[in-house]
C-alpha atoms as one frame of an Amber mdcrd trajectory, in Angstrom:
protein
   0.000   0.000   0.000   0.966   3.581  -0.845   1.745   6.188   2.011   1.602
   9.660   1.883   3.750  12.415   3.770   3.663  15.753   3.336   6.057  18.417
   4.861   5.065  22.492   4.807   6.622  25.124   6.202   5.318  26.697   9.400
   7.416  29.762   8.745   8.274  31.949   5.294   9.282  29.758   2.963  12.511
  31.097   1.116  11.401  28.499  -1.911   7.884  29.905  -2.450   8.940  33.472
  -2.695  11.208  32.383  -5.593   8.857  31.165  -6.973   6.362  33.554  -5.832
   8.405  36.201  -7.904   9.005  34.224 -10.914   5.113  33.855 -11.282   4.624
  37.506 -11.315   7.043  37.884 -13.490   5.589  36.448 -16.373   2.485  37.414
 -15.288   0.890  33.856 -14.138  -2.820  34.325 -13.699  -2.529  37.958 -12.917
  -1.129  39.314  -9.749   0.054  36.168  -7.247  -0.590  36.895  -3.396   1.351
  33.897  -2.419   2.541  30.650  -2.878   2.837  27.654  -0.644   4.913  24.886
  -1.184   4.461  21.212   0.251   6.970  18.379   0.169   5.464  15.051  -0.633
   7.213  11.808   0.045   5.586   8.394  -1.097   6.397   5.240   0.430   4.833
   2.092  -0.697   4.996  -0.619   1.463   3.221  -2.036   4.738   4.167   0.342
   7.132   2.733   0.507  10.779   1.280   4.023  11.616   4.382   4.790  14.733
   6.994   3.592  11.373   5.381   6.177   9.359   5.211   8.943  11.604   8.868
   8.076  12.886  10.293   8.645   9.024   7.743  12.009   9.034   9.466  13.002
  12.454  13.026  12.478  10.583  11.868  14.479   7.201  10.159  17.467   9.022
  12.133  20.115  11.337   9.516  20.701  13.972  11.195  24.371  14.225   9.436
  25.350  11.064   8.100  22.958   9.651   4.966  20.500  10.070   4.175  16.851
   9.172   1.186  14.717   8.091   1.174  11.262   7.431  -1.520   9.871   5.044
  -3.020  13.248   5.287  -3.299  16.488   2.633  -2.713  19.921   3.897  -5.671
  21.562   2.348  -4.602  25.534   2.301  -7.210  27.634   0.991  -6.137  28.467
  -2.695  -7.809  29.827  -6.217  -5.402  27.579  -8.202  -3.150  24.779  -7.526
  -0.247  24.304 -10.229
């Protein structure tokens, strides 16, 4: 079976304001208020839930960032690219 964890940032994300700037740059759906970037990791396998969250634990820095295992982070958004 498939698993699922994602990794965001809990603080400004160096990354999306790249990217943030590239967008309005060539003009990418009009004016862009902000991006947010997530970090997905798939792992297929039969994992136990306390293995999966130990490997989330390892991928995320709980300084700024935050971790969810078999679950999407579901930011409010107009588009998703």
């Amino acid at each position: 079976m498939a698993h699922r964890i994602e990794i965001a940032q809990t603080t400004p994300d160096t990354r999306a304001e790249v990217r943030k700037e590239r967008f309005v740059s060539i003009d990418f759906f009009g004016s862009v208020r902000d991006v947010k970037l997530v970090d997905v990791y798939t792992l297929e396998g039969d994992f136990e839930k306390e293995e999966l969250e130990r490997v989330q634990s390892i991928l995320a820095n709980p300084v700024f960032q935050e971790g969810r295992v078999d679950e999407a982070f579901i930011p409010e958004f107009d588009y998703a690219v």
